[in-house]
C-alpha positions in Angstrom: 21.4 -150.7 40.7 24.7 -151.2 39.4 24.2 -148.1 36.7 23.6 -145.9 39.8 26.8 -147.2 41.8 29.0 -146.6 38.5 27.5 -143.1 37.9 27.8 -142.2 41.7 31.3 -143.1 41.7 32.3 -141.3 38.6 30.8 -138.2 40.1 32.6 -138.7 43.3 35.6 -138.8 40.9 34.8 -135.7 39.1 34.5 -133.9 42.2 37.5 -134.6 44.0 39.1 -134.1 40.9 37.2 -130.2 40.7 38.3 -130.0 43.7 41.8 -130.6 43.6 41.7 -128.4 39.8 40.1 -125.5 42.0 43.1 -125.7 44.7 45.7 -125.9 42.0 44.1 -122.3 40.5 43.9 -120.9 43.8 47.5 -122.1 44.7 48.8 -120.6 41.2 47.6 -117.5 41.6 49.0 -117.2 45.5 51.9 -117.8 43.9 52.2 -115.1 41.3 50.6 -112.7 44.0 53.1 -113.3 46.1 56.4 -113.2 43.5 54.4 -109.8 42.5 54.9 -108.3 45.4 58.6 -109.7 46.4 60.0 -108.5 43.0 58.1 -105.9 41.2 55.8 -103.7 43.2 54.3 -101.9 40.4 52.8 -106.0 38.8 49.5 -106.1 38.6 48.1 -109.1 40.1 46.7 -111.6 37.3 43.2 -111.8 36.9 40.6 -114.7 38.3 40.7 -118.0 36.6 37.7 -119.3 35.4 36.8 -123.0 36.5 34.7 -125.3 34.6 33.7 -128.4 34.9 36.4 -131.1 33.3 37.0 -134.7 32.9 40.0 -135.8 33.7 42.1 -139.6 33.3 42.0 -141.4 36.2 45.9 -142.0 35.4 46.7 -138.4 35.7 45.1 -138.4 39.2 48.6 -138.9 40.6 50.3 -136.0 38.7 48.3 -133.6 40.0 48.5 -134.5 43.4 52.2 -134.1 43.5 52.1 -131.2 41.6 49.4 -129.3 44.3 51.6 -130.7 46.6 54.6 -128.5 44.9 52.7 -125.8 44.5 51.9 -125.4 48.6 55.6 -126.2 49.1 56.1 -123.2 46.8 53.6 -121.3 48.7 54.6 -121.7 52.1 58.5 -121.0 51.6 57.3 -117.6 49.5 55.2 -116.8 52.5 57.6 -117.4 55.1 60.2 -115.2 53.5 58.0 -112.3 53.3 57.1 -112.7 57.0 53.4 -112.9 56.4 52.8 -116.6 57.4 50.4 -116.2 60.5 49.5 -120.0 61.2 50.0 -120.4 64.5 52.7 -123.3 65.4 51.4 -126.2 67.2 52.4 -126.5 70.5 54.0 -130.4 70.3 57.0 -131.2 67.7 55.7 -131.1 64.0 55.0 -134.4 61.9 56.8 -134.7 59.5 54.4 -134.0 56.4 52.9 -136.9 54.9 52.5 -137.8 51.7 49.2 -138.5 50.1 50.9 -141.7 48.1 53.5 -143.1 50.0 53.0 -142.6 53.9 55.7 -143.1 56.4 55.3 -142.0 59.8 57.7 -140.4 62.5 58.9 -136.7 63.6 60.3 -133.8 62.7 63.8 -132.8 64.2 62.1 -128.8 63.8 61.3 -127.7 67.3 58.1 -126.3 68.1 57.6 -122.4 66.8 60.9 -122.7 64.8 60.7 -122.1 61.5 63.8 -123.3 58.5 63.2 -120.1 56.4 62.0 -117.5 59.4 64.8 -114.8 59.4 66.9 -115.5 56.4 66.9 -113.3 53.5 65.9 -114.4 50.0 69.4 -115.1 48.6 69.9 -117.6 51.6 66.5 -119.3 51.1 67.4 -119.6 47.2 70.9 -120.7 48.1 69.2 -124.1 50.1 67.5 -124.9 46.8 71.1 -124.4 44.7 72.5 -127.9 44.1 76.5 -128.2 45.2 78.3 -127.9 42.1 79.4 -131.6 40.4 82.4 -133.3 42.3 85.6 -133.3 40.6 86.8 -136.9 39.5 90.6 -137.8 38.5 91.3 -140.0 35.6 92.9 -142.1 37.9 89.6 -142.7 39.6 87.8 -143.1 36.6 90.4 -146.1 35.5 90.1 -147.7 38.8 86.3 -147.4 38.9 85.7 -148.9 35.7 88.7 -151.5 35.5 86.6 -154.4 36.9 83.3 -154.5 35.4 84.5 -157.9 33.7 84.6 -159.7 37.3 80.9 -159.8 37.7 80.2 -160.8 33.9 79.7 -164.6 35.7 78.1 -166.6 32.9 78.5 -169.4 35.4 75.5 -168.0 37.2 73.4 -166.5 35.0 73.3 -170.4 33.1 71.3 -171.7 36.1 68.8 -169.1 35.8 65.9 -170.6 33.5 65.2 -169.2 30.3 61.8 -168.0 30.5 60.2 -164.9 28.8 59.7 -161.8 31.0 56.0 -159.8 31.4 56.9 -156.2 29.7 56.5 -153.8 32.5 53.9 -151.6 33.0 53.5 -148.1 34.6 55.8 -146.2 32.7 58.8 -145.2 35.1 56.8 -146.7 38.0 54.2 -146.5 40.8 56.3 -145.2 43.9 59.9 -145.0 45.1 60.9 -145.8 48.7 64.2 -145.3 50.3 65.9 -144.7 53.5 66.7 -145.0 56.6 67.8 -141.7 58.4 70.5 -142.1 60.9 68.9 -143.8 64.0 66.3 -146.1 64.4 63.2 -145.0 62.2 59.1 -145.9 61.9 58.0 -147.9 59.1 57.7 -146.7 55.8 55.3 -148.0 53.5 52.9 -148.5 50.2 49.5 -149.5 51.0 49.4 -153.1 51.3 52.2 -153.9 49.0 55.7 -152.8 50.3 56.8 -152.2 53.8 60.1 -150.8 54.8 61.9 -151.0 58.5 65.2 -150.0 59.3 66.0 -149.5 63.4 69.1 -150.2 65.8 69.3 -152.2 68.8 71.8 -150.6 69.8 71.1 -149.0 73.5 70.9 -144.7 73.4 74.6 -143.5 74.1 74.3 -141.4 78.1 72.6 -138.1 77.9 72.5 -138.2 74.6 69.6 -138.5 71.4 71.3 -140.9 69.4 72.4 -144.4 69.6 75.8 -146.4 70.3 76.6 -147.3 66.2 75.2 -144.6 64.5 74.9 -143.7 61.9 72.8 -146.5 60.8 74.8 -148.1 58.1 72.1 -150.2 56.6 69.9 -148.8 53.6 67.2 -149.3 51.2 66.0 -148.6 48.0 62.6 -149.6 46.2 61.0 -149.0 43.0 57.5 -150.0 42.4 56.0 -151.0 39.3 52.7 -152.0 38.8 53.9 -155.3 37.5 57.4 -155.4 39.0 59.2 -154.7 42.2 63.0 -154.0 41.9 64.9 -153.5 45.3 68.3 -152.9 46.6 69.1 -153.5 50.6 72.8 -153.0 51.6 74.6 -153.4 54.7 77.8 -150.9 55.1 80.7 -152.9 56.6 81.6 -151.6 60.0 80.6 -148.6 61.6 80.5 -144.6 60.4 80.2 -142.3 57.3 82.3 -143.9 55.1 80.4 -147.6 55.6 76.8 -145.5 55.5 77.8 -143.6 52.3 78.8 -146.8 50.4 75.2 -148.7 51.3 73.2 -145.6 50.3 75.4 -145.4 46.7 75.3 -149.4 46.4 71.6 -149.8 47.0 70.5 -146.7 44.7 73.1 -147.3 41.9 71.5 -150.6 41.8 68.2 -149.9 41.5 68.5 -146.7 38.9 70.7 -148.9 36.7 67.6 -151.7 36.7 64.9 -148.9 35.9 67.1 -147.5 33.0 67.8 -150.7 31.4 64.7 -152.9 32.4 63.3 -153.0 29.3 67.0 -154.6 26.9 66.4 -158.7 29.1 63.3 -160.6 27.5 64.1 -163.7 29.2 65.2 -164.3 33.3 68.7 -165.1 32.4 69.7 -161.9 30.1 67.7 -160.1 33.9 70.5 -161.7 35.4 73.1 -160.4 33.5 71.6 -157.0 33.8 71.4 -157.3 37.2 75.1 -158.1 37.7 75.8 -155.3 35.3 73.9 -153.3 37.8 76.3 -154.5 40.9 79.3 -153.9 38.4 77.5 -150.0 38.0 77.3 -149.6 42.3 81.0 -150.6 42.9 81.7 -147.6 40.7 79.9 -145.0 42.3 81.7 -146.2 45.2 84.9 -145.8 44.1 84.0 -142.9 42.6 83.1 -141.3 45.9 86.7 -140.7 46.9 88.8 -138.3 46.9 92.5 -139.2 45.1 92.8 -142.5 46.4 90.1 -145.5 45.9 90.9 -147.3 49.6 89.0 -144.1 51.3 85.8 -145.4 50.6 83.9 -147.3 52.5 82.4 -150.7 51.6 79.2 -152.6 51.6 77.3 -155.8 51.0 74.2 -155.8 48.9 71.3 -157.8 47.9 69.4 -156.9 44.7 66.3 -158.3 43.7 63.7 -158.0 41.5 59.9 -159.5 41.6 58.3 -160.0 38.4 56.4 -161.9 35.8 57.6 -164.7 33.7 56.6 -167.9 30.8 58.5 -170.3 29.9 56.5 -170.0 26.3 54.0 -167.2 25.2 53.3 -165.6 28.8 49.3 -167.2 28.8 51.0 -168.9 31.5 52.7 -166.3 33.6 53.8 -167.0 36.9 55.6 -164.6 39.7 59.3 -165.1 40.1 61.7 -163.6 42.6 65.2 -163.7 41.2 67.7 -162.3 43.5 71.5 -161.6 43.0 73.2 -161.3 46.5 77.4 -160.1 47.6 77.5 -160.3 51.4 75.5 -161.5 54.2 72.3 -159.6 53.5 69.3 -162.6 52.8 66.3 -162.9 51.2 63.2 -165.7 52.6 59.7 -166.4 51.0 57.0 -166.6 53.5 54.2 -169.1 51.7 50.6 -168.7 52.3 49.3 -172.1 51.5 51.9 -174.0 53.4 52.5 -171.0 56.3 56.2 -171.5 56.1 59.1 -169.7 55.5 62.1 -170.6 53.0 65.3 -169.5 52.8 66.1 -168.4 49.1 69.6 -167.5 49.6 71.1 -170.5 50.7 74.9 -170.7 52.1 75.6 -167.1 51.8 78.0 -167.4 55.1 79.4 -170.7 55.5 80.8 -169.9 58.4 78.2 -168.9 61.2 80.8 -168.9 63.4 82.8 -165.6 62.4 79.9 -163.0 61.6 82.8 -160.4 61.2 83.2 -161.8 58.1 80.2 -161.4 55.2 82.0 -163.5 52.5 81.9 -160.5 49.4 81.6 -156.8 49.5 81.6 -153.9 47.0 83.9 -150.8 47.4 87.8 -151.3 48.0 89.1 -154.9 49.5 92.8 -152.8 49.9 93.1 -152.3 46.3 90.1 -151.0 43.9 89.3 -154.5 43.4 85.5 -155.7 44.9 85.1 -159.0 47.4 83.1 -161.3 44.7 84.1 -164.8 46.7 80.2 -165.4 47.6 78.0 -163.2 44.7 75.2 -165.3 43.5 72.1 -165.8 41.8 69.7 -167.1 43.1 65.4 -167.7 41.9 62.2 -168.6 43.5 58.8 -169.2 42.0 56.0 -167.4 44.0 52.1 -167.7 44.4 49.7 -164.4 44.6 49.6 -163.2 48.3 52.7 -164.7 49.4 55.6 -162.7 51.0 59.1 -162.4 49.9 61.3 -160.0 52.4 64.9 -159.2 52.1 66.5 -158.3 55.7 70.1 -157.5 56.6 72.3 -159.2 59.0 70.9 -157.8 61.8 67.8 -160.2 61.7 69.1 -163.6 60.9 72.0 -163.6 63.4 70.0 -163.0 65.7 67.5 -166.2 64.9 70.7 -168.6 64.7 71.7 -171.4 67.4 75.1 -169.9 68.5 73.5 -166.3 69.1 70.7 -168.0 71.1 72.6 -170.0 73.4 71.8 -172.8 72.1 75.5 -175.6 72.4 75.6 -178.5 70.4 74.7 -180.7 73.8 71.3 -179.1 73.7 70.9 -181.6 69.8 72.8 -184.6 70.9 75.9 -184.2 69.1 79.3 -184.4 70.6 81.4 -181.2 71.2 81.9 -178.5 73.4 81.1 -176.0 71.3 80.3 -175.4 67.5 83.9 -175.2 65.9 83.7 -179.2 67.0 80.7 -179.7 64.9 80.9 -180.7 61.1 80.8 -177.0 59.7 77.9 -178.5 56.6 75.8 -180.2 59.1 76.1 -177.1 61.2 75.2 -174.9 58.4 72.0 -177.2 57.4 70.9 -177.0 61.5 71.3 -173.0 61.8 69.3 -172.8 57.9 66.2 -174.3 59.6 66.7 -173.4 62.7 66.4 -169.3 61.4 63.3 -170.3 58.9 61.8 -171.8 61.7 61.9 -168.9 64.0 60.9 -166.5 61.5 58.1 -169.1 61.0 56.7 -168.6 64.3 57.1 -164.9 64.6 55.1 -164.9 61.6 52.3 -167.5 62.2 51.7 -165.6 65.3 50.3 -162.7 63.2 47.5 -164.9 62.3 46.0 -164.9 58.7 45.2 -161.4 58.1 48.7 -160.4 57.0 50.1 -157.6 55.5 53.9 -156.0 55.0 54.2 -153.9 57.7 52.9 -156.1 60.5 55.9 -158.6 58.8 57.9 -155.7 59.5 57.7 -155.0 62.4 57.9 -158.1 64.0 60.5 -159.3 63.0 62.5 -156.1 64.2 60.7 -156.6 67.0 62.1 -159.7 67.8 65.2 -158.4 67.3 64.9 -155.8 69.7 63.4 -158.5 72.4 66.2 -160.6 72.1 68.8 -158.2 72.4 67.1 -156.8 75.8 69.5 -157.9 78.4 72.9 -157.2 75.9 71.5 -153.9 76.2 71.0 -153.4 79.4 74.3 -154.8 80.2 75.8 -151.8 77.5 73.7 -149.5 79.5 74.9 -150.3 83.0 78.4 -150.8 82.1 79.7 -148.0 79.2 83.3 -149.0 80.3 83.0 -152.6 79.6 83.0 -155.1 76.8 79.8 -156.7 76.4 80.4 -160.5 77.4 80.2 -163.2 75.2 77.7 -165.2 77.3 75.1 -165.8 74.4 72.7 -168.1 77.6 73.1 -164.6 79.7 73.0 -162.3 76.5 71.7 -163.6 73.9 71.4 -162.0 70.1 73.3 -159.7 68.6 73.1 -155.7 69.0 73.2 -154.6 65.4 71.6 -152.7 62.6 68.3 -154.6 61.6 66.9 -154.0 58.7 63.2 -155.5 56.5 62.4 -155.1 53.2 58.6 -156.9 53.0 56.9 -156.7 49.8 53.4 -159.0 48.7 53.1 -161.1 45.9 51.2 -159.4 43.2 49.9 -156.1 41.0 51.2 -153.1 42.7 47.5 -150.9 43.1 45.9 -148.6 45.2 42.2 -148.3 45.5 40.6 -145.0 44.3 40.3 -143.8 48.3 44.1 -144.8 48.8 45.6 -142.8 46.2 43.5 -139.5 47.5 44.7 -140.2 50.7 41.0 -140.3 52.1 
């Protein structure tokens, strides 16, 4: 009966939630067994908990899984110190832990039978966990950091946004954070079947070595998950190195902290957008304020910030899902409907110039002075159905789904020229635009109905990497040798390739999810 199913599942609750109350004791007092006999032999060990039965908010399930998960962290690095962990070390490379909540897959760099703490005294172990002390800023940096917040106050664009009343969030300081990549090409990272995250390199493997040609990987990621809401940052570092990887990471996660601190001041879309610009205004600081005396040492980025959310245009009884995204650069984001099975471009003429993909048209961080690259920052909005898709990519997918980086000449569409400097740049611009959501179209029709994120993910990088095949072969066979520019021989373009997928809708995990079962 449906009594019996409620009453069987609130036991299963109560049990796994014993459970994980029993573990948490039994970790605890490892713990202060342990720290007894490190730091004060004569400590007498603390005596046996007692463990009842309790009932316990399914809300709180959560906090006590991260904080067992602590606790074991805790645990092992006391254990290793003293020399008395015993558990034998597999004999393949370790995987890297995974998290109960937000899995991502992949391996550890530690070698097998290594250990981080084995060998090191206490002081060095407690030195690892000892944050570097805060970096010394000059006034001069401060002034220069600060000095152009009033460039991306653009009423201009925040007026086209409508005014409709935002859904409060809910969640509290959200459901789960993802961010990343490392530096070479990594496995997907996700949340269930909400958010999917995929950063690799097509770059070939440099000779007899384990990392790429390009890295670090200067593309990066940051994503905060509500349980009504979805606010993301995806930036591509211009060029290559440190300096281009350092200012993506600072863009992306400036952006995204500054929107979870100061969600809750907009109540309509087009004060959101004037938050959201604040929040781009916030990353070009912590940009700038990652150099040293002078501001043209760091590096720059593009960036695409975007939030997913709920909105009425009068009491919210009629709320519908609305992507609004503010974009610098050449990053993009497309909408992938599931009633029409098509894809859409929503940030529309962010290049105008296919031609020259050197050039990303804006850029945060130092343009020779302090002063940012605003020439294409936008705003732009798209109204969504539950179960669609929305993902954000970097320039590393779309070039590689355009007509000149597939060969394709303007002969091959009837129109007169040689190549596509003779072509009309607008109507070239309108042919590349479907051309791209068309091929992303058919990569993702051929999925077939069943979708979710991460297959989105990954094949679309997939693509990528399939395209780019014989450019890398070509890099591969000749390391002395520029890499023709023969896009019928080689086509696509050997770049950094990020996805950002997320699903329309309430950000949840069933009960079996969030134990990890």
């Amino acid at each position: 009966s449906p009594l019996q199913q409620v009453t069987s599942g609130v036991d299963r609750v109560l049990a796994d939630v014993n459970l994980l109350m029993h573990q948490y004791d039994q970790l605890e007092r490892e713990i202060q067994k342990q720290e007894a006999a490190l730091f004060s032999s004569d400590s007498t060990p603390p005596t046996e908990l007692d463990h009842q039965t309790v009932t316990i908010p399914y809300k709180t399930l959560h906090s006590i899984i991260s904080e067992r998960n602590f606790l074991m962290t805790n645990y092992t690095v006391v254990k290793e110190a003293l020399g008395e962990d015993t558990t034998p070390k597999p004999s393949r490379p370790l995987s890297r832990q995974v998290s109960l909540i937000n899995r991502s897959s992949g391996t550890s760099r530690v070698q097998p039978g290594s250990s981080l703490y084995a060998g090191t005294s206490i002081d060095e172990i407690t030195q690892k966990f000892t944050p570097s002390p805060r970096k010394f800023l000059s006034e001069q940096t401060k002034i220069a950091a600060r000095q152009h917040h009033k460039e991306f106050m653009r009423l201009d664009l925040t007026s086209d946004l409508p005014t409709m009343i935002l859904e409060p969030t809910k969640g509290g300081n959200g459901v789960s954070t993802m961010k990343g990549p490392g530096h070479s090409s990594a496995d997907v990272q996700m949340f269930g079947d909400h958010c999917c995250c995929r950063t690799i390199s097509s770059y070939p493997p440099k000779p007899d070595f384990h990392q790429r040609m390009g890295d670090p990987i200067c593309d990066r990621y940051f994503v905060k998950l509500y349980e009504n809401r979805i606010i993301c940052g995806l930036a591509d570092g211009c060029s290559w190195g440190e300096r281009a990887r350092s200012a993506a990471k600072k863009a992306c996660k400036a952006f995204v902290l500054y929107m979870n601190a100061n969600q809750k001041a907009p109540k309509n879309l087009q004060e959101l957008g004037r938050t959201m610009l604040e929040g781009f205004a916030d990353a070009h600081r912590k940009i700038l304020e990652t150099s040293n005396e002078a501001v043209w040492e760091a590096g720059t980025t593009t960036l695409n910030g975007s939030v997913l959310l709920r909105a009425s245009p009068g009491d919210l009884s009629m709320k519908k899902w609305i992507f609004v995204s503010c974009n610098l650069g050449d990053c993009k984001a497309f909408y992938y409907s599931k009633q029409t099975k098509k894809v859409r471009d929503i940030t529309l003429n962010t290049r105008d110039n296919i031609q020259e993909s050197g050039d990303p048209g804006g850029r945060l961080g130092p343009r020779g002075d302090s002063k940012p690259d605003l020439r294409n920052l936008s705003l732009f909005w798209q109204y969504c159905e539950e179960d669609d898709y929305v993902f954000i990519v970097s320039d590393g997918v779309y070039d590689n789904c355009d007509l000149r980086h597939q060969g394709y000449l303007p002969k091959d569409f009837d129109l007169p020229g040689d190549t596509w400097d003779d072509v009309d740049p607008k109507k070239v611009n309108n042919m590349n635009c479907k051309h791209v959501e068309g091929q992303l179209t058919k990569v993702i029709r051929g999925l077939g109905d069943n979708l979710v994120p991460s297959d989105i993910c990954v094949a679309i990088t997939d693509f990528c990497l399939q395209i780019t095949e014989n450019s890398r072969q070509f890099m591969v066979n000749n390391p002395n040798s520029r890499l023709p520019k023969d896009y019928t021989k080689y086509p696509g373009k050997v770049d950094h390739t990020s996805v950002v997928c997320f699903r329309v809708g309430e950000v949840s995990l069933s009960y079996d999810q969030w134990m990890g079962k």
